[in-house]
C-alpha positions in Angstrom: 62.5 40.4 -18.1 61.5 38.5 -15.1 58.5 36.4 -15.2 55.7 37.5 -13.2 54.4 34.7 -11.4 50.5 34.9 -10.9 48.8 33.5 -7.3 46.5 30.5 -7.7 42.7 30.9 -7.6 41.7 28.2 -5.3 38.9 26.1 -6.8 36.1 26.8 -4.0 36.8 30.4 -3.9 34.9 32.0 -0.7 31.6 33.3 -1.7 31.2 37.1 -1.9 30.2 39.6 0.7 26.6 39.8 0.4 25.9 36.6 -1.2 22.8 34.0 -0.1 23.0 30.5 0.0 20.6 28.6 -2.0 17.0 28.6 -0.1 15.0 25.6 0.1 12.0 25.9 -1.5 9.3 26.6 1.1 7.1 23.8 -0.7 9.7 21.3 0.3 9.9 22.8 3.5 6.2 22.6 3.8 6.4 18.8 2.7 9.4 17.8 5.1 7.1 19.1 7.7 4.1 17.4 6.5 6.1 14.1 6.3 7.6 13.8 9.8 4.2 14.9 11.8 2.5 11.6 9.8 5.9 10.0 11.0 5.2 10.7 14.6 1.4 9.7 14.2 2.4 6.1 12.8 4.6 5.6 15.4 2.1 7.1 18.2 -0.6 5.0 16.2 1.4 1.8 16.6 2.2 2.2 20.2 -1.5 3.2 21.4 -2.9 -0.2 19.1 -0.5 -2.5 20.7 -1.4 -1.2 24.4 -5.0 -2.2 23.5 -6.4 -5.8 24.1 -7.8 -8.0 26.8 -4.7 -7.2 29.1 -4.1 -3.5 28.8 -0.3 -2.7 28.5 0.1 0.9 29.6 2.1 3.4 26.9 4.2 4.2 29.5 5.6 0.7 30.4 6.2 0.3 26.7 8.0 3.7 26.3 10.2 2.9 29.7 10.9 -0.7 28.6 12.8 0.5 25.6 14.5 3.5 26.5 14.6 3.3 30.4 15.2 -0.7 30.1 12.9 -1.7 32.7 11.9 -4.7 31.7 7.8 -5.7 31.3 7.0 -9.0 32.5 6.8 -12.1 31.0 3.5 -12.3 30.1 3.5 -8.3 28.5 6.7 -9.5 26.5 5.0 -12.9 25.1 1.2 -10.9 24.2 3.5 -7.6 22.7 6.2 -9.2 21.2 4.6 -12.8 19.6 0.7 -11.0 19.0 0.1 -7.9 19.0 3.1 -6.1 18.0 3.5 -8.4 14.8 -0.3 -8.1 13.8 -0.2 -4.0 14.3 3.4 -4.2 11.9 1.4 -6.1 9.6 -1.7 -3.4 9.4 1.0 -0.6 8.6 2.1 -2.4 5.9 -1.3 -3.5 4.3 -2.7 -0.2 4.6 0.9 1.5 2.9 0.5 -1.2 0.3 -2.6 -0.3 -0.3 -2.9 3.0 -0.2 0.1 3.0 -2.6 -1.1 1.1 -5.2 -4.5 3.3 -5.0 -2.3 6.2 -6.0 -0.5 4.3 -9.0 -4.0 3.2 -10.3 -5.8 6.3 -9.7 -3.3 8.4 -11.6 -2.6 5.7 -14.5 -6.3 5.7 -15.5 -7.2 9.2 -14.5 -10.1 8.1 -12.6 -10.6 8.7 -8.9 -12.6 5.5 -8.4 -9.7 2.9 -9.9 -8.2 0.9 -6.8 -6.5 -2.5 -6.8 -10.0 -4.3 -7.2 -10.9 -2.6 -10.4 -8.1 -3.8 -12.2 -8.0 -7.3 -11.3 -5.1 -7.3 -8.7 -6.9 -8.3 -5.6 -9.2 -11.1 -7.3 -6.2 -13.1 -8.5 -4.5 -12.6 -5.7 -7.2 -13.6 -3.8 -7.7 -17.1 -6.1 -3.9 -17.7 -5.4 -3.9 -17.4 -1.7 -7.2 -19.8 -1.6 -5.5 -22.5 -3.8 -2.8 -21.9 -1.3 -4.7 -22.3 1.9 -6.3 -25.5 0.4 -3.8 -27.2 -1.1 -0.5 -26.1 0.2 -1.1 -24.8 3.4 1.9 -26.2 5.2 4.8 -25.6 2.8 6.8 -22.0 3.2 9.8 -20.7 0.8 11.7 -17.7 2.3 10.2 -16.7 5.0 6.8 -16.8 3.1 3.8 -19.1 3.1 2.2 -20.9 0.1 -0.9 -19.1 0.0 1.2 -15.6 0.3 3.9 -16.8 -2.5 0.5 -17.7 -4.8 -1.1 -14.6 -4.0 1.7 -13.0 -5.7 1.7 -15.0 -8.6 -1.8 -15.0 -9.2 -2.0 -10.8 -9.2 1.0 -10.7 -11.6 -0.9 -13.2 -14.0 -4.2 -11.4 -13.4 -2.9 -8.4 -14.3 -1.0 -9.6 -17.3 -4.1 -11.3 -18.8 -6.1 -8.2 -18.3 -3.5 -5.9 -20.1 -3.4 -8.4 -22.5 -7.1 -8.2 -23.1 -6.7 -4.5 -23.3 -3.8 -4.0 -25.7 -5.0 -3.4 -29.4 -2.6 -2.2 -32.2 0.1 -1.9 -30.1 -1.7 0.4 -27.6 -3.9 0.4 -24.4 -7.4 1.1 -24.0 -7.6 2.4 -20.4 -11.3 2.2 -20.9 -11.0 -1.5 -21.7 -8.6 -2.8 -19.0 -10.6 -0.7 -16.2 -13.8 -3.2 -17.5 -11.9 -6.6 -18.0 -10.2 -5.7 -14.6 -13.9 -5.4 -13.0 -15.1 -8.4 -14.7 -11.7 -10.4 -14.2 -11.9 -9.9 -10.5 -15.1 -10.3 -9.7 -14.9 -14.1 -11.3 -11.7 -15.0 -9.7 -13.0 -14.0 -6.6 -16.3 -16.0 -6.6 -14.3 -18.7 -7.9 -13.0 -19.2 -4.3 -15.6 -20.9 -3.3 -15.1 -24.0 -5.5 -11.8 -24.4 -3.5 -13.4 -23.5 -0.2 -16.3 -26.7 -0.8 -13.6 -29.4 -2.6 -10.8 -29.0 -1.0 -9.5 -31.8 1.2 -10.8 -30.7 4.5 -13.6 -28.6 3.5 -14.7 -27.4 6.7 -11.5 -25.8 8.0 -10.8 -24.3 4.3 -14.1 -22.4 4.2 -13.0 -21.2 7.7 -9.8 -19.8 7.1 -10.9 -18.9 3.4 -13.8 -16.7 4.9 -11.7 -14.5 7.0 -9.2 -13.9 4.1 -12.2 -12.8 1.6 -13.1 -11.0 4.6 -10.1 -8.9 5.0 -9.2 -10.3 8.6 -5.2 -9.5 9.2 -4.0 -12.3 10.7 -0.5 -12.5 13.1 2.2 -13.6 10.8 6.1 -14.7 12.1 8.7 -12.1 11.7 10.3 -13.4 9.3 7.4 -13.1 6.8 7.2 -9.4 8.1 10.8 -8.3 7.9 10.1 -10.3 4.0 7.2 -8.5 3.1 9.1 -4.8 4.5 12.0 -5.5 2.4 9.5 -5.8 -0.4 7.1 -3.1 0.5 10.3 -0.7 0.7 11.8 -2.2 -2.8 8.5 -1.3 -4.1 8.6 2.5 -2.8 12.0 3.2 -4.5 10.7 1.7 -7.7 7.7 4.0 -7.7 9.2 6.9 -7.3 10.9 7.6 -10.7 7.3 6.5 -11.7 5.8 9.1 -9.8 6.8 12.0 -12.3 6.0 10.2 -15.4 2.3 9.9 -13.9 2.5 13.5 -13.6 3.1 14.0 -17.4 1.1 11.2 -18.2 -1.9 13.0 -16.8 -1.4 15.5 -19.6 -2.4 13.2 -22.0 -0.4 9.7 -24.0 0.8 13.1 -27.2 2.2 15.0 -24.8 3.8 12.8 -22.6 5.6 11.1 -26.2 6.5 14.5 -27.0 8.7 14.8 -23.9 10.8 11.5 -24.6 8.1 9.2 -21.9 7.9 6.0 -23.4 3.9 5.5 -22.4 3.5 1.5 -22.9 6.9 0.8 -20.7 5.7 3.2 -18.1 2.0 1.7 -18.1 3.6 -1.8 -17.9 5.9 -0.5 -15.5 3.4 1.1 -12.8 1.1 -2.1 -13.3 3.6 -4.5 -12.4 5.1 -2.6 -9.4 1.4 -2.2 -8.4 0.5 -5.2 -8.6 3.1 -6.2 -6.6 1.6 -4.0 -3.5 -1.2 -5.7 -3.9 -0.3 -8.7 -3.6 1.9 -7.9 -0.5 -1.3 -6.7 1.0 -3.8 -9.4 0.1 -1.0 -12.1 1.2 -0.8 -10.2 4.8 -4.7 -9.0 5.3 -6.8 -10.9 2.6 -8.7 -8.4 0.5 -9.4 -5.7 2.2 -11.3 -2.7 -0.2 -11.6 0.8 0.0 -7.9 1.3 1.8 -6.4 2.3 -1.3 -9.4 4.3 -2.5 -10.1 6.7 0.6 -6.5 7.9 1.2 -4.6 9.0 -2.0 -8.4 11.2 -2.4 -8.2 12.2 1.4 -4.3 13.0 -0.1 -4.9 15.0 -3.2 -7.5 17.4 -1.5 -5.2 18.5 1.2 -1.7 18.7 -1.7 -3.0 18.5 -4.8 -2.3 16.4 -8.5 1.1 16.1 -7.5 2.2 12.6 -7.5 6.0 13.1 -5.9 4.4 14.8 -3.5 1.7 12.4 -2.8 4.0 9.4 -2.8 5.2 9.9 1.4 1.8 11.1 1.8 -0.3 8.4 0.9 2.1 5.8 1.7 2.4 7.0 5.7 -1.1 7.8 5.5 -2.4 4.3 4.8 -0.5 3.0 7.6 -2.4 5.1 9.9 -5.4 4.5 8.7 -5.6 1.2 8.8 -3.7 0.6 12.1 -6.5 2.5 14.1 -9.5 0.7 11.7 -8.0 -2.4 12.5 -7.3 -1.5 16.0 -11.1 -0.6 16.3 -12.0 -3.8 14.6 -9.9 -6.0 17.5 -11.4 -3.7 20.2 -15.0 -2.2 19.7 -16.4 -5.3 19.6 -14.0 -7.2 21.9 -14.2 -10.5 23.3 -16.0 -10.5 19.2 -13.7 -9.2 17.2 -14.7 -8.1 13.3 -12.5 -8.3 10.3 -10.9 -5.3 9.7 -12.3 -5.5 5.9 -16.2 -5.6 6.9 -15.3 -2.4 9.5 -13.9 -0.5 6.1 -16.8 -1.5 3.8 -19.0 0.8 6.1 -16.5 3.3 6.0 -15.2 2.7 2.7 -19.1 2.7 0.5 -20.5 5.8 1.8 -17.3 7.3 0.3 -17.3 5.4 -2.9 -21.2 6.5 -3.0 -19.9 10.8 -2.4 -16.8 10.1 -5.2 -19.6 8.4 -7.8 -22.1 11.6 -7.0 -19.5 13.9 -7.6 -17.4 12.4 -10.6 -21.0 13.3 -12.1 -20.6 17.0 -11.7 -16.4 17.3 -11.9 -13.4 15.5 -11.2 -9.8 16.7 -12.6 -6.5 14.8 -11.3 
């Protein structure tokens, strides 16, 4: 009897009459959208703050310089490309940093008042970069300065002390580490001025020492910026996996153990990468307050508890924020100019003062 041979189904068999492809969600959709228009405003944000200054360099010229080719002159090139243009990359940064690590904080202890300062971040940081400034002013590793590489170190050991203060029985006390935080920071950072009055040349340190407690972004050399992006953008990826546990974690520390989230590895895990964007920011801009409270709120009003979501949000959304405040810091006052972190205090209270009124009636994240 012959054998009847059978044809072969091809593996990707063509879908059937009728059939739909898989739709993107129109949330995603919505988000994509969301995403590129604060895209285009960073990048229209940058360009308008670096046409601004004593000699006004026209948008145009800038936009036919780089895609037309014609060529700005010599002095345009020297004021955009060794002053401005460094000092405005250096805002974006800060203010993503910032705004970042507001988001982490916020969601990790559930309150919308819980920022960089709180926990203790920003003060050592802020003691690192003055020893820095004082002692070691001259010396660089890697494209960074001193003061910058202690301003890292001192937030990490900051915030190690303080969640060392707050572990108990093999647990955290959110309540606890949001108050040795406070407390931690607010010594640290009046402890500057020791440095500031015996340091070796005490009038220039209390200078250069005021401006950084002052938040005043300075211009730093590209190589410390394309450092500090490589950083900033490490930092990003290693938030986002952390960005659905804060979701579950804001269901409560049972819950979240019930579906498989280790709780102390993700606390320690958000602190540290945290406390790493603060330390970015501090070593670029000094301390600068309020950034990283204002814009993950400003961003949960308009999408909601949803930290994935929030994560592009916030993070493009500092950027802009504190390129135009620092943009109206260098010009409003211009030939003055005032620190960018004075110009957000007056911003930055009046909000602090609405969230405190209303966390009294109701606050859910």
């Amino acid at each position: 009897m012959p054998t009847t041979v059978q044809p072969v189904t091809p593996m990707l068999a063509a879908a059937p009459a009728g059939a739909r492809a898989p739709r993107i969600p129109a949330s995603q959709i919505a988000d994509l959208g969301i995403n590129a228009v604060l895209l285009l405003v960073l990048l229209a944000s940058i360009l308008f703050s670096v046409s601004l200054g004593a000699i006004r360099i026209p948008p145009h010229d800038i936009l036919a310089a780089i895609f037309a080719r014609h060529p700005l002159t010599e002095t345009q090139q020297a004021i955009l490309f060794s002053i401005r243009l460094p000092r405005v990359l250096a805002s974006a940064i800060v203010g993503a940093a910032l705004a970042l690590s507001g988001l982490m904080f916020q969601g990790l202890f559930r309150n919308p008042m819980a920022d960089s300062y709180i926990v203790g971040a920003s003060g050592g940081a802020a003691l690192g970069a003055c020893i820095g400034i004082v002692f070691l002013s001259r010396l660089a590793f890697f494209g960074f300065s001193a003061p910058a590489m202690l301003a890292f170190l001192g937030a990490f050991l900051t915030m190690a002390v303080v969640y060392w203060l707050a572990r108990s029985r093999g647990r955290t006390n959110v309540v606890t580490l949001l108050l040795a935080g406070f407390v931690t920071s607010a010594i640290l950072t009046n402890s500057t001025y020791l440095f500031e009055l015996y340091g070796p040349d005490s009038t220039n340190s209390v200078r250069i020492v005021d401006a950084w407690l002052h938040g005043a972004i300075g211009i730093p050399q590209w190589r410390q910026l394309g450092a500090t992006t490589l950083l900033l953008a490490l930092a990003i990826v290693a938030a986002i996996p952390l960005m659905r546990r804060l979701n579950t974690l804001a269901l409560g520390d049972e819950y979240a153990h019930q579906l498989g989230i280790r709780v102390e590895t993700t606390r320690i895990a958000i602190i540290l990468v945290g406390s790493l964007l603060t330390a970015l920011a501090v070593s670029l801009g000094g301390l600068i307050s309020f950034a990283g409270l204002i814009v993950p709120h400003m961003a949960r009003l308009i999408l909601g508890p949803n930290h994935t979501r929030l994560l592009p949000v916030a993070t493009l959304g500092g950027a802009i924020f504190l390129v135009l405040t620092d943009t109206a810091a260098r010009t409003l006052f211009a030939p003055s100019e005032l620190p960018v972190g004075v110009l957000m205090v007056f911003l930055g209270g009046p909000f602090f003062l609405y969230l405190l009124r209303k966390s009294k009636r109701e606050y859910t994240l």
